[in-house]
C-alpha positions in Angstrom: 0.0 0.0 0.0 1.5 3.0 -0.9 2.1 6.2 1.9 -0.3 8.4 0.4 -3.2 5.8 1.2 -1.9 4.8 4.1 -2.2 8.5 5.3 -5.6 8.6 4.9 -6.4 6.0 6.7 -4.4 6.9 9.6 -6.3 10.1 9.2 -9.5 8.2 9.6 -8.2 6.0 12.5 -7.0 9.2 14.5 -10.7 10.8 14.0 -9.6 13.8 11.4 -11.9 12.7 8.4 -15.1 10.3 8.7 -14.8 7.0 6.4 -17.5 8.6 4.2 -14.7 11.0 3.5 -11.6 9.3 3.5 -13.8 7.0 0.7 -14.3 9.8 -1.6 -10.3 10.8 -1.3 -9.6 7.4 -2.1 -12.0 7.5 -5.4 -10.6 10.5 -6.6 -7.1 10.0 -5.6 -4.5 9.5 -8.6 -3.0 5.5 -8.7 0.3 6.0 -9.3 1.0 2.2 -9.9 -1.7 2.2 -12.8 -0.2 5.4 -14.5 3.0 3.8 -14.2 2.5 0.6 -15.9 0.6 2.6 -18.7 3.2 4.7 -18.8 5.7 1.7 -19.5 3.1 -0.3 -21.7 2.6 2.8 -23.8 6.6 2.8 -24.3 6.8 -0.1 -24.4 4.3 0.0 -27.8 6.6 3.1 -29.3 9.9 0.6 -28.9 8.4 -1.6 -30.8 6.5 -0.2 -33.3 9.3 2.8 -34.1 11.7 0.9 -36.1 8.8 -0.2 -38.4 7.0 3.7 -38.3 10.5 4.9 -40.6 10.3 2.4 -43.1 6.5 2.8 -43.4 6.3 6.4 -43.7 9.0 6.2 -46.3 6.9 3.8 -48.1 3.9 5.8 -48.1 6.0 9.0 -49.8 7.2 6.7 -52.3 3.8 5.1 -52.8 2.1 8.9 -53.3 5.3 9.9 -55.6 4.0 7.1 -57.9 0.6 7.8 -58.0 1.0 11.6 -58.3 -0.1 12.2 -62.0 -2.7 9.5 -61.8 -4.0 11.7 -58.9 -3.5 14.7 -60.3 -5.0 13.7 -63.9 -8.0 12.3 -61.9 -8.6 15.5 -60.2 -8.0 17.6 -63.4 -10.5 15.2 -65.5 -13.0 15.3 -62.4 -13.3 19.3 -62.8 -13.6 19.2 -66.3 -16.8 17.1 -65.8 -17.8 19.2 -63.0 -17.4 22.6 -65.4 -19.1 21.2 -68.4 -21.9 20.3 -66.1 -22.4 23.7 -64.7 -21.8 25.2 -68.0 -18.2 26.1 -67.5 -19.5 28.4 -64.7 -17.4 26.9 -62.2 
């Protein structure tokens, strides 16, 4: 049991805070054991997924290099349709 728990129940023992209140403390009182291990699971995640992140982010510029002018001659034929439908108004 960590100190900061154990305070408040030593509070409650010595007659300072009623039980009703020493509950509510404990409800609202920050675990530091649980942010802890999310802390290390959360790193834990990064380690392993960062090599990977590099060489999948490089793949995606090369990927969206390629398929630049397809995009771009998509778009370009797309408003052309879009301006002959509105009779060029666009």
């Amino acid at each position: 049991m960590n100190t900061d728990r154990q305070t408040i129940l030593s509070l409650v023992a010595m007659g300072r805070i009623t039980p009703r209140e020493a509950e509510r403390l404990l409800a609202v009182w920050p675990d530091g054991d649980d942010a802890i291990l999310r802390l290390a699971l959360c790193l834990a995640f990064a380690a392993l997924a960062l090599p990977g992140l590099k060489e999948m982010f490089t793949e995606i510029t090369h990927t969206l290099v390629a398929l630049m002018p397809t995009l771009l001659g998509t778009a370009h034929h797309t408003l052309a349709c879009v301006t002959h439908w509105l009779g060029g108004i666009v």
